[in-house]
C-alpha positions in Angstrom: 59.8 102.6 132.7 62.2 100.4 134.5 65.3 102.4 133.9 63.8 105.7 135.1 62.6 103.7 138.3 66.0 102.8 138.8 67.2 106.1 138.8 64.2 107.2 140.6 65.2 105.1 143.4 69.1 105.8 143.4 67.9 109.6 144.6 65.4 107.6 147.1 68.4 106.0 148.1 70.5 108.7 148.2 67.8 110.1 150.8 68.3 107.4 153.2 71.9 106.7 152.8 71.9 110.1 154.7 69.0 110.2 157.0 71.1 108.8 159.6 73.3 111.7 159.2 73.7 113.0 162.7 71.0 116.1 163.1 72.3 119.2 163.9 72.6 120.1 167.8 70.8 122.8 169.5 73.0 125.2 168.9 72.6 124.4 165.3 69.0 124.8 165.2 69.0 128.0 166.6 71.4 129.0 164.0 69.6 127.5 160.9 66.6 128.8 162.0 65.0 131.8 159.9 63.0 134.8 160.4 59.4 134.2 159.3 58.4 134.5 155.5 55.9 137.4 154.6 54.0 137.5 151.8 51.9 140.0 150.3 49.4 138.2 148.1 46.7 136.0 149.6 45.4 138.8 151.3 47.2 142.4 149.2 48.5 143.2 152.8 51.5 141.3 154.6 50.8 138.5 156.2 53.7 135.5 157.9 53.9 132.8 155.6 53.2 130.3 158.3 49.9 131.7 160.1 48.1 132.1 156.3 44.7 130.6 155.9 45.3 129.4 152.5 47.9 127.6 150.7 50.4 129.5 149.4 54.2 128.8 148.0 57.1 131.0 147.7 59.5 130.3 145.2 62.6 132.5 146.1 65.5 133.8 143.9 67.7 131.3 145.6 65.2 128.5 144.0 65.3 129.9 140.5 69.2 130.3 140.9 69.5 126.6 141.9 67.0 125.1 139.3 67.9 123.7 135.9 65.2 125.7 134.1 65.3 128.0 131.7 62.3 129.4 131.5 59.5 130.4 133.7 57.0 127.5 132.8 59.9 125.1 133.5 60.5 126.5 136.8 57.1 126.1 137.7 55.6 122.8 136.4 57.4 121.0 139.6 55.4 123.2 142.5 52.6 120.6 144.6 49.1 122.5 142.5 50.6 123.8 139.5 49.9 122.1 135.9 51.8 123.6 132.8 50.5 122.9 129.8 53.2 123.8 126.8 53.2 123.8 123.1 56.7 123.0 122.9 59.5 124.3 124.1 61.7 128.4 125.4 59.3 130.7 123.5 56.6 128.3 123.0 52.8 129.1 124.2 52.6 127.7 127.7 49.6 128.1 130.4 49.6 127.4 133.8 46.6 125.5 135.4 46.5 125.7 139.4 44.4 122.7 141.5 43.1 121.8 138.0 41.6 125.0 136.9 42.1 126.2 133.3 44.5 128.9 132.6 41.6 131.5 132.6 40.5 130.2 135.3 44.4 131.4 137.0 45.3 134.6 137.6 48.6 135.6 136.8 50.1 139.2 138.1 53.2 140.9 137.8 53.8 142.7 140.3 50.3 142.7 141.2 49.2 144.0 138.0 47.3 141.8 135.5 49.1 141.5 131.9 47.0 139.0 130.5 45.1 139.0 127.3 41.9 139.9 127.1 40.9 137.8 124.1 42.5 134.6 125.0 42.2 135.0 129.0 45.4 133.8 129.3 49.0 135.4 130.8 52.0 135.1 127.7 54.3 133.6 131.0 57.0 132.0 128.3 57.5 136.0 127.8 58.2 136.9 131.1 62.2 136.2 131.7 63.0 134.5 134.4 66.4 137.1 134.7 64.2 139.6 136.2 61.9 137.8 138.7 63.1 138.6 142.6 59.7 135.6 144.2 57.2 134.3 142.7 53.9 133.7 145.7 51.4 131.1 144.6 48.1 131.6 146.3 46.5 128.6 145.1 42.2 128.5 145.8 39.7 131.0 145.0 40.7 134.8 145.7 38.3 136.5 143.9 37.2 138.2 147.1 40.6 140.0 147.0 41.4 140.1 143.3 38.2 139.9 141.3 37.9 137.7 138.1 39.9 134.8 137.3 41.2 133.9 140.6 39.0 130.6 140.8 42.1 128.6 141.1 44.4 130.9 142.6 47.2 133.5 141.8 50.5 133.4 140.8 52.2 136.7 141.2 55.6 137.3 139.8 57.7 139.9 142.2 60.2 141.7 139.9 63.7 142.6 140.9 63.6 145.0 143.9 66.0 148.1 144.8 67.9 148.7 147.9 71.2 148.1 149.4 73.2 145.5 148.5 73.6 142.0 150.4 77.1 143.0 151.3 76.1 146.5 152.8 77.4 148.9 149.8 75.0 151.2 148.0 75.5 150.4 144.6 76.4 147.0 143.2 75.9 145.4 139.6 75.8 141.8 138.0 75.8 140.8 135.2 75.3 137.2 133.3 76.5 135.5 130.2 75.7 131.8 129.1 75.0 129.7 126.4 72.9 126.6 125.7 72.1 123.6 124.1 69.8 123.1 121.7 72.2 126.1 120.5 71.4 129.4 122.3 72.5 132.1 124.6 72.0 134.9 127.0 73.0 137.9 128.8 71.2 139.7 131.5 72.3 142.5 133.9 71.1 143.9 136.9 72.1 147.6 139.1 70.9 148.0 142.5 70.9 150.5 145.0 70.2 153.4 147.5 71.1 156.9 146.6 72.3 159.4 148.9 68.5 160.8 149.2 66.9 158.1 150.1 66.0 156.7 146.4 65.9 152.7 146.2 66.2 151.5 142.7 66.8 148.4 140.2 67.6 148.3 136.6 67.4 145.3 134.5 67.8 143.9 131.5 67.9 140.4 129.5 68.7 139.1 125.8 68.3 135.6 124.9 68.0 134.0 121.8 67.9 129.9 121.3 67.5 127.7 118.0 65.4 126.0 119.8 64.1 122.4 118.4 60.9 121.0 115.8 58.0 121.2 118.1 55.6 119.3 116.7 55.3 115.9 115.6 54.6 114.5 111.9 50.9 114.3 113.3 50.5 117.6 114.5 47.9 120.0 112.5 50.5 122.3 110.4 53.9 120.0 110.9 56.8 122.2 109.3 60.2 119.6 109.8 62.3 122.7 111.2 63.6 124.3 114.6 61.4 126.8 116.5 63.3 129.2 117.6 63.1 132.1 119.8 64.2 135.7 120.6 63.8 138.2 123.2 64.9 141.1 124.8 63.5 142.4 128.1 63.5 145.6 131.2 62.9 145.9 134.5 62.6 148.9 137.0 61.9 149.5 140.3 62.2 152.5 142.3 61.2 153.7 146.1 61.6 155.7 148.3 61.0 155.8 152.1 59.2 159.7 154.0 58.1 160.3 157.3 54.2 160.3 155.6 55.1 157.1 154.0 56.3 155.8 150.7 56.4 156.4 147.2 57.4 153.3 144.6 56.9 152.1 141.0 57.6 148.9 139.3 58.0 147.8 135.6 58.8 145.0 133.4 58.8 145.3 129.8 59.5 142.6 127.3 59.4 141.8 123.6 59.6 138.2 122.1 59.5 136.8 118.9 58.7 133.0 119.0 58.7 130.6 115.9 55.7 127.8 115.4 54.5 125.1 113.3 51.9 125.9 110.7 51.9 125.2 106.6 52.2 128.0 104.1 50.6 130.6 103.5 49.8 130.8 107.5 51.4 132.5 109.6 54.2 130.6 111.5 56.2 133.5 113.9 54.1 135.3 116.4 55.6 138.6 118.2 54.5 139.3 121.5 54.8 142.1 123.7 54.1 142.2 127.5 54.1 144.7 129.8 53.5 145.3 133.4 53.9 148.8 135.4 52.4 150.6 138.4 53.0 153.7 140.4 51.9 153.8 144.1 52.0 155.9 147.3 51.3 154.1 150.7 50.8 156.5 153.3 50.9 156.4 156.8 48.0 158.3 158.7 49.1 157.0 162.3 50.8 154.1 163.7 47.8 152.1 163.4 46.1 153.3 159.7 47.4 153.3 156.6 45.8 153.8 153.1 46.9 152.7 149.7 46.7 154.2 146.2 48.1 152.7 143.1 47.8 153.7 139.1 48.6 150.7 136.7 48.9 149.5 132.9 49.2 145.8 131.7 49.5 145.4 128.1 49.7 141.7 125.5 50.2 142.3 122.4 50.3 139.8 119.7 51.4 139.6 115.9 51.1 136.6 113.6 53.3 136.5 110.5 55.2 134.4 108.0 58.3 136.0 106.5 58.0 139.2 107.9 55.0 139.6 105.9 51.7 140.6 108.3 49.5 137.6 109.1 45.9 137.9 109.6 45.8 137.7 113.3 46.4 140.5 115.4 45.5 140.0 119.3 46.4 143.7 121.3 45.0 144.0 124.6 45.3 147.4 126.4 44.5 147.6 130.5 44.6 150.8 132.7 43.7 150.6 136.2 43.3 152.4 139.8 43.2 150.5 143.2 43.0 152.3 146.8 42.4 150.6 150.2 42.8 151.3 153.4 44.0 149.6 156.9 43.1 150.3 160.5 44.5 148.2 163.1 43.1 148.2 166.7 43.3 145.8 170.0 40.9 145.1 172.5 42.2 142.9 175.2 44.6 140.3 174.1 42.5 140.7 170.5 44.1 142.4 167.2 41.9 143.1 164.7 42.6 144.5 161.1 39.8 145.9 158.9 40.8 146.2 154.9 38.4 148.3 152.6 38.9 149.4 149.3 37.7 149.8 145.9 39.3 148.9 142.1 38.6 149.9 139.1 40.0 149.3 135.4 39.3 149.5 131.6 40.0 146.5 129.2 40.4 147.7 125.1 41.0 145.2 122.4 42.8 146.3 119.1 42.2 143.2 116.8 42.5 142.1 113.1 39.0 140.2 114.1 35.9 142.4 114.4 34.4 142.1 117.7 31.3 143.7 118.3 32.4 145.0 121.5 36.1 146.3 121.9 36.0 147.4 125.5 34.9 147.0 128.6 35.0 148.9 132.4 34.9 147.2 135.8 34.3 148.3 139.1 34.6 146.9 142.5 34.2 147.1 146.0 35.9 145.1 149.0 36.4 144.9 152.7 38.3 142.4 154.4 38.4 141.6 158.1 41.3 139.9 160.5 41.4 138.5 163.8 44.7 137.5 165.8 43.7 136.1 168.9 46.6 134.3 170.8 46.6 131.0 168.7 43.9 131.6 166.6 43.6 133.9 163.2 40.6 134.4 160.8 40.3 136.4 158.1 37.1 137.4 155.8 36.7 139.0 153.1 33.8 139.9 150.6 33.9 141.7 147.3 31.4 143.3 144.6 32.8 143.3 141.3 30.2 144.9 138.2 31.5 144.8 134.7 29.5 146.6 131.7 29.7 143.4 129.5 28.3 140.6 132.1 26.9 142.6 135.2 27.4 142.1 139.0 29.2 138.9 140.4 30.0 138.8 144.2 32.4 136.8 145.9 33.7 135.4 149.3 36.1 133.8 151.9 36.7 132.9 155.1 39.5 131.0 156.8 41.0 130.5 160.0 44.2 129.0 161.6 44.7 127.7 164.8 48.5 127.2 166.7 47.6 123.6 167.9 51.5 123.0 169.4 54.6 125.2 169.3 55.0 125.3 165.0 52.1 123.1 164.2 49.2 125.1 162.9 46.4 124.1 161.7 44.1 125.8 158.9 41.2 126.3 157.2 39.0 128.1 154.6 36.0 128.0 151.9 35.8 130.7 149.6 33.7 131.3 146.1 35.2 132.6 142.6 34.1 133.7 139.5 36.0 133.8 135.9 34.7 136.8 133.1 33.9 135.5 129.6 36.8 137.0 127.3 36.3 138.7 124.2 36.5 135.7 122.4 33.6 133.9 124.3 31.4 137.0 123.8 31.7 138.4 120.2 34.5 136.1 118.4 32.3 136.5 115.0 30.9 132.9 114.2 31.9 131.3 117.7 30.6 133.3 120.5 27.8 133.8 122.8 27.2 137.6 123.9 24.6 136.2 127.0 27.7 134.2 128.7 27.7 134.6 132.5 30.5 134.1 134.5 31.6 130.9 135.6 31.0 130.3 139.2 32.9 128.5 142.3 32.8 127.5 145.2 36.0 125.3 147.2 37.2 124.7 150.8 40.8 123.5 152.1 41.7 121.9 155.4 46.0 122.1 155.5 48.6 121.5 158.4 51.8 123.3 158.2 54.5 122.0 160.6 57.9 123.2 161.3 58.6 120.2 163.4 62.4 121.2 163.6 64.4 123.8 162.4 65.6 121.6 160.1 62.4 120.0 159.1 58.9 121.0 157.6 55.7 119.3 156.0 52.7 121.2 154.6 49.6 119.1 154.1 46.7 120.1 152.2 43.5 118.1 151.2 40.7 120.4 149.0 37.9 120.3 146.8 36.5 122.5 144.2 32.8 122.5 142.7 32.7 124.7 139.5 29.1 125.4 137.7 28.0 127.7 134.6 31.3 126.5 133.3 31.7 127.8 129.4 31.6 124.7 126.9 31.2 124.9 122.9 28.9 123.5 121.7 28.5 123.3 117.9 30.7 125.8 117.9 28.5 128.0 120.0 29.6 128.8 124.0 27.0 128.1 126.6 27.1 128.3 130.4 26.4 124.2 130.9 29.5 122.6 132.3 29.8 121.1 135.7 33.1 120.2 137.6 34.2 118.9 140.9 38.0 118.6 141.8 39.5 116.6 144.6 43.4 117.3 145.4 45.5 116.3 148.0 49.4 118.4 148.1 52.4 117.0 150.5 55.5 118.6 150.7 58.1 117.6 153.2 61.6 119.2 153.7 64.2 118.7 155.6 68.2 119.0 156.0 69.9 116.2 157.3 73.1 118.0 157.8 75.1 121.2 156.9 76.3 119.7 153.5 72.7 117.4 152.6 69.7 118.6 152.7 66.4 117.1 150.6 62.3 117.9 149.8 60.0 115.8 148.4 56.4 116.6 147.0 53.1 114.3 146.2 50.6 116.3 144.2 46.9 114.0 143.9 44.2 115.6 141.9 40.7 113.9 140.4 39.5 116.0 138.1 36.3 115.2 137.2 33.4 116.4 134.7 29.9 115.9 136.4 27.7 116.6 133.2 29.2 113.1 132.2 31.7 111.5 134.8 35.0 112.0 132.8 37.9 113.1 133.9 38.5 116.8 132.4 41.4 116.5 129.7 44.4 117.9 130.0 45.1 117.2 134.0 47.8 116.4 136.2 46.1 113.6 138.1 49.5 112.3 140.1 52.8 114.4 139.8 55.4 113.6 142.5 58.8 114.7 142.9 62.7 114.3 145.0 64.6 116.7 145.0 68.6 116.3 147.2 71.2 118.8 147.7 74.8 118.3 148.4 77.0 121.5 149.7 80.3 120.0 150.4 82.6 123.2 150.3 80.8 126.5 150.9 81.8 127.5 146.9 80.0 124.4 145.4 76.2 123.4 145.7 75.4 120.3 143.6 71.6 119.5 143.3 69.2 117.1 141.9 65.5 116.4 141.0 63.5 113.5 139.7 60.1 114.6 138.7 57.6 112.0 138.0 54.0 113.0 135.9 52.1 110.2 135.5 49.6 109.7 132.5 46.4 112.0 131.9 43.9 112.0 129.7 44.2 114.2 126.5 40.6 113.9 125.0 37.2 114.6 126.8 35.9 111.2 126.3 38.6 109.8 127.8 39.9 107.2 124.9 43.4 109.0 124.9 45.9 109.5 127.1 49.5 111.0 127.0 51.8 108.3 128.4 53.3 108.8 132.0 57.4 110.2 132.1 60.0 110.9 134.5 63.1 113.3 133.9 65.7 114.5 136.2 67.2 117.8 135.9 70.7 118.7 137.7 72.3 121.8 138.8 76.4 122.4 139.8 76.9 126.0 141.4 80.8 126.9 142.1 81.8 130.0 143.4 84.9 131.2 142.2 84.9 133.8 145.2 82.4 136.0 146.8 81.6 138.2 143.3 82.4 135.0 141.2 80.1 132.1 140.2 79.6 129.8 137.6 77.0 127.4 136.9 76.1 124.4 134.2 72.7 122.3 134.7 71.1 120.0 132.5 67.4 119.7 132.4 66.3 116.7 131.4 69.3 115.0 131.8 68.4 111.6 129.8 66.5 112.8 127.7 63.2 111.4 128.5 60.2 112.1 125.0 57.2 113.3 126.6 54.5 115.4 125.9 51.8 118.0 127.7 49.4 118.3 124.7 49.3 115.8 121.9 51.6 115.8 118.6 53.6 119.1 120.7 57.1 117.5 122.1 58.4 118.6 125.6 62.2 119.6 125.7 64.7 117.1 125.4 68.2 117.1 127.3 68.9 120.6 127.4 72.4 121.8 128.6 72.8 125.1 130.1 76.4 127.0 131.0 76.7 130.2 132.6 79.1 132.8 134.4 77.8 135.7 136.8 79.7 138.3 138.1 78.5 140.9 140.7 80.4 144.7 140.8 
């Protein structure tokens, strides 16, 4: 470790070497300074980014532009409360854990419509390309009082490209994207954007990548084949809206197809082909200035085929989900008070096409919600409750309240407690031979005290301390599920940014979680228990942006008894934009730069160095 804690420290260095950079004047800060973020998710209204009473990060297209990865579970696995847990590397099975919750237990959206599996629980996110994502909001503690099952450790919802007029004012504009990498592999993705002469906002996309990709197991691993996993995929992307005087009218899409390659001996199957799919159509409309109601129609769909040359394998995993939501808003003062009231119901069917014969291959769910707001000069709370009844395991209702107080000018302080619940998949119910049809759902309860302050225009920290008691968690048990586990997990997340001058800027994160299993005082395999990273950014011409970022994991437990453990790591990625002109830009990044061997889940290797080159070009 002591050659990655000298270059951990040359970027610690490189910190400090230019904190005494002089800080930008007033005039400056008033110029840096940016309109407030909204997001949509912790609450499925709009909502500042800075007044929320949860935790919540945005990851804008800017960040995915400037990082080194090069697919979505690399892009994430750096964020304070997010785990990825991967099989390997591009195109490999990957799940994303949020404060130490499973995978089922996170809910993943795209574009606010679930696409996850309804066998496994899990979202295919190594199939969603990162070409096509516009944000991506991280709601991290229990929402299941806004969005039903699953959200026990929070939400990750993935924002497609979105239409309108162009940055530079015109009505129409394209770009488009060619690159290659290393381990040998390429890509092309294009985008057209716009805003007809009615009134019609749109974006078109689409992506096609293919890589050799690497062996990603080790001699060790169950099913080693000595060969390269590789990976194809081709994706599209829609949106379209437009603006009345009633209201609006708007639909979103994404659409991808992936075929990934995988370790297993003959005659199993060792290629897997997996289809996701994500769509919605929506009206919102406007009643007065002051009430609004919402009504959407939506379709996820994860599909999954095992083979081995091109022959049918014997494990077929297609998960079919139609949907309806409608809410509605009324605003309303009294005095210096604004209040917001939220009501709505949701509704959706969930079919499983399978190769295994479950005994049930469907299920409906209903629910009911209201939520309730209060912005009172320095103070906000919000609550929420939800009823959610589902034919296979009954009723389940849920919770939250939070609040948020203005303390100073930019230093707010919040709050909140809120239950969850996660649904037993197919596979926990009626998987022939290793299921338990009288599973309830898991249960949870969790509460969060944060500080968010902008302490200059050029300067932020976000603190957050939280803990989260699960109960009737599912564990086998000879091979049978039973509702018996018990979990508490403590976290604390610290992110501090800040630009020292026009050309440097920096952020640095400390992620602390214990994750630990009551029933017999273990820590719960699989875990980030300390993650911290650096990140620096150097702008010294307005066409070039170089950036850098040491990310430090440290070791975690890989076994429930706790005799094993994956070794700690550190890699550093870095980035080099250069813009030819305003239309023009290339890029090259390296991820992993010296090619550091570590691991997420035993006997599966993490990438190695990985070079990436590209050129963009926008019409």
């Amino acid at each position: 470790m002591q050659k990655w804690t000298i270059y951990a420290g040359a970027l610690v260095l490189a910190f400090s070497n230019n904190a005494g950079a002089q800080e930008p004047d007033d005039r400056d800060a008033d110029a840096i300074r940016l309109d407030p973020v909204v997001v949509t998710t912790p609450l499925r209204r709009e909502t500042t980014l800075a007044r929320s009473t949860s935790s919540v990060t945005v990851i804008d297209r800017k960040e995915i532009d400037q990082s080194a990865a090069p697919d979505l579970p690399s892009l994430l696995k750096s964020y304070t409360g997010v785990s990825i847990i991967s099989y390997g590397g591009q195109g490999a099975s990957a799940n994303v854990y949020l404060r130490g919750m499973s995978a089922t237990q996170t809910l993943v959206l795209i574009n606010g419509v679930r696409a996850s599996s309804a066998t496994s629980g899990t979202t295919s996110i190594f199939n969603i390309p990162l070409a096509s994502i516009e944000r991506i909001e991280i709601a991290k503690g229990a929402h299941s009082a806004q969005y039903g099952a699953d959200a026990m450790g929070g939400v990750v919802n993935i924002i497609t490209k979105q239409g309108g007029a162009c940055a530079d004012g015109r009505n129409t504009c394209a770009t488009l994207t060619t690159g290659v990498t290393h381990p040998w592999g390429g890509y092309v993705s294009g985008t057209v954007q716009g805003r007809s002469e009615s009134g019609v906002n749109y974006a078109l996309g689409g992506n096609l990548l293919g890589t050799r990709g690497y062996d990603f197991t080790t001699p060790l691993a169950w099913g080693h084949e000595p060969d390269d996993d590789g990976f194809l995929q081709g994706s599209a992307n829609l949106s379209f809206s437009k603006d009345f005087d009633w209201g609006r009218l708007y639909a979103d899409g994404l659409f991808a197809r992936g075929r990934s390659q995988y370790d297993d001996t003959f005659p199993f199957a060792n290629e897997v082909d997996t289809t996701t799919f994500a769509g919605k159509l929506g009206a919102h409309v406007l009643h007065s200035d002051s009430w609004s109601s919402t009504v959407e129609v939506s379709s996820g769909l994860d599909y999954s085929t095992n083979f081995r040359d091109d022959v049918p394998g014997s494990s077929q995993f297609d998960t079919q989900r139609y949907g309806i939501f409608a809410s509605t808003e009324k605003r309303f003062d009294t005095g210096k008070a604004n209040h917001i009231f939220t009501g709505g119901v949701e509704a959706y069917r969930e079919h499983v096409d399978s190769t295994v014969d479950f005994a049930v291959d469907s299920r409906d769910l209903a629910a009911v919600f209201s939520q309730y707001s209060l912005e009172y000069e320095a103070l906000r709370v919000d609550a929420g409750v939800r009823y959610d009844h589902s034919s296979q395991f009954g009723g389940a209702t849920t919770y939250n309240v939070g609040a948020s107080y203005e303390v100073l000018p930019d230093l707010v302080l919040r709050s909140s407690y809120a239950t969850g619940f996660r649904a037993p998949t197919f596979n926990d119910l009626y998987y022939p031979g290793f299921s338990n049809p009288d599973l309830k759902p898991e249960k949870s309860r969790s509460y969060e005290v944060g500080l968010n302050w902008q302490a200059t225009a050029g300067t932020s920290l976000d603190l957050a301390f939280y803990q989260t008691w699960l109960t009737d968690a599912i564990a086998f048990i000879s091979p049978i599920p039973f509702n018996v586990a018990r979990a508490r997990i403590t976290g604390f997340e610290a992110t501090l940014a800040h630009r020292f001058s026009d050309e440097w800027s920096s952020k640095a994160t400390i992620d602390i979680r214990e994750p630990l299993n009551q029933d017999n005082g273990k820590y719960i395999p699989n875990r980030d228990r300390f993650k911290a990273t650096a990140e620096l950014t150097y702008s010294p011409t307005e066409q070039l942006d170089l950036m850098a970022k040491v990310l430090y994991g440290a070791a975690r437990y890989s076994n429930a008894a706790n005799t094993e453990k994956l070794p700690d790591y550190v890699t550093v990625d870095f980035t080099a934009l250069y813009a030819l002109d305003a239309q023009s830009q290339f890029k090259f990044s390296v991820e992993n730069l010296f090619d550091e061997e570590y691991a997420t889940v035993t006997n599966y290797r993490a990438p190695g160095r990985t070079f990436n080159l590209s050129f963009t070009r926008t019409f």
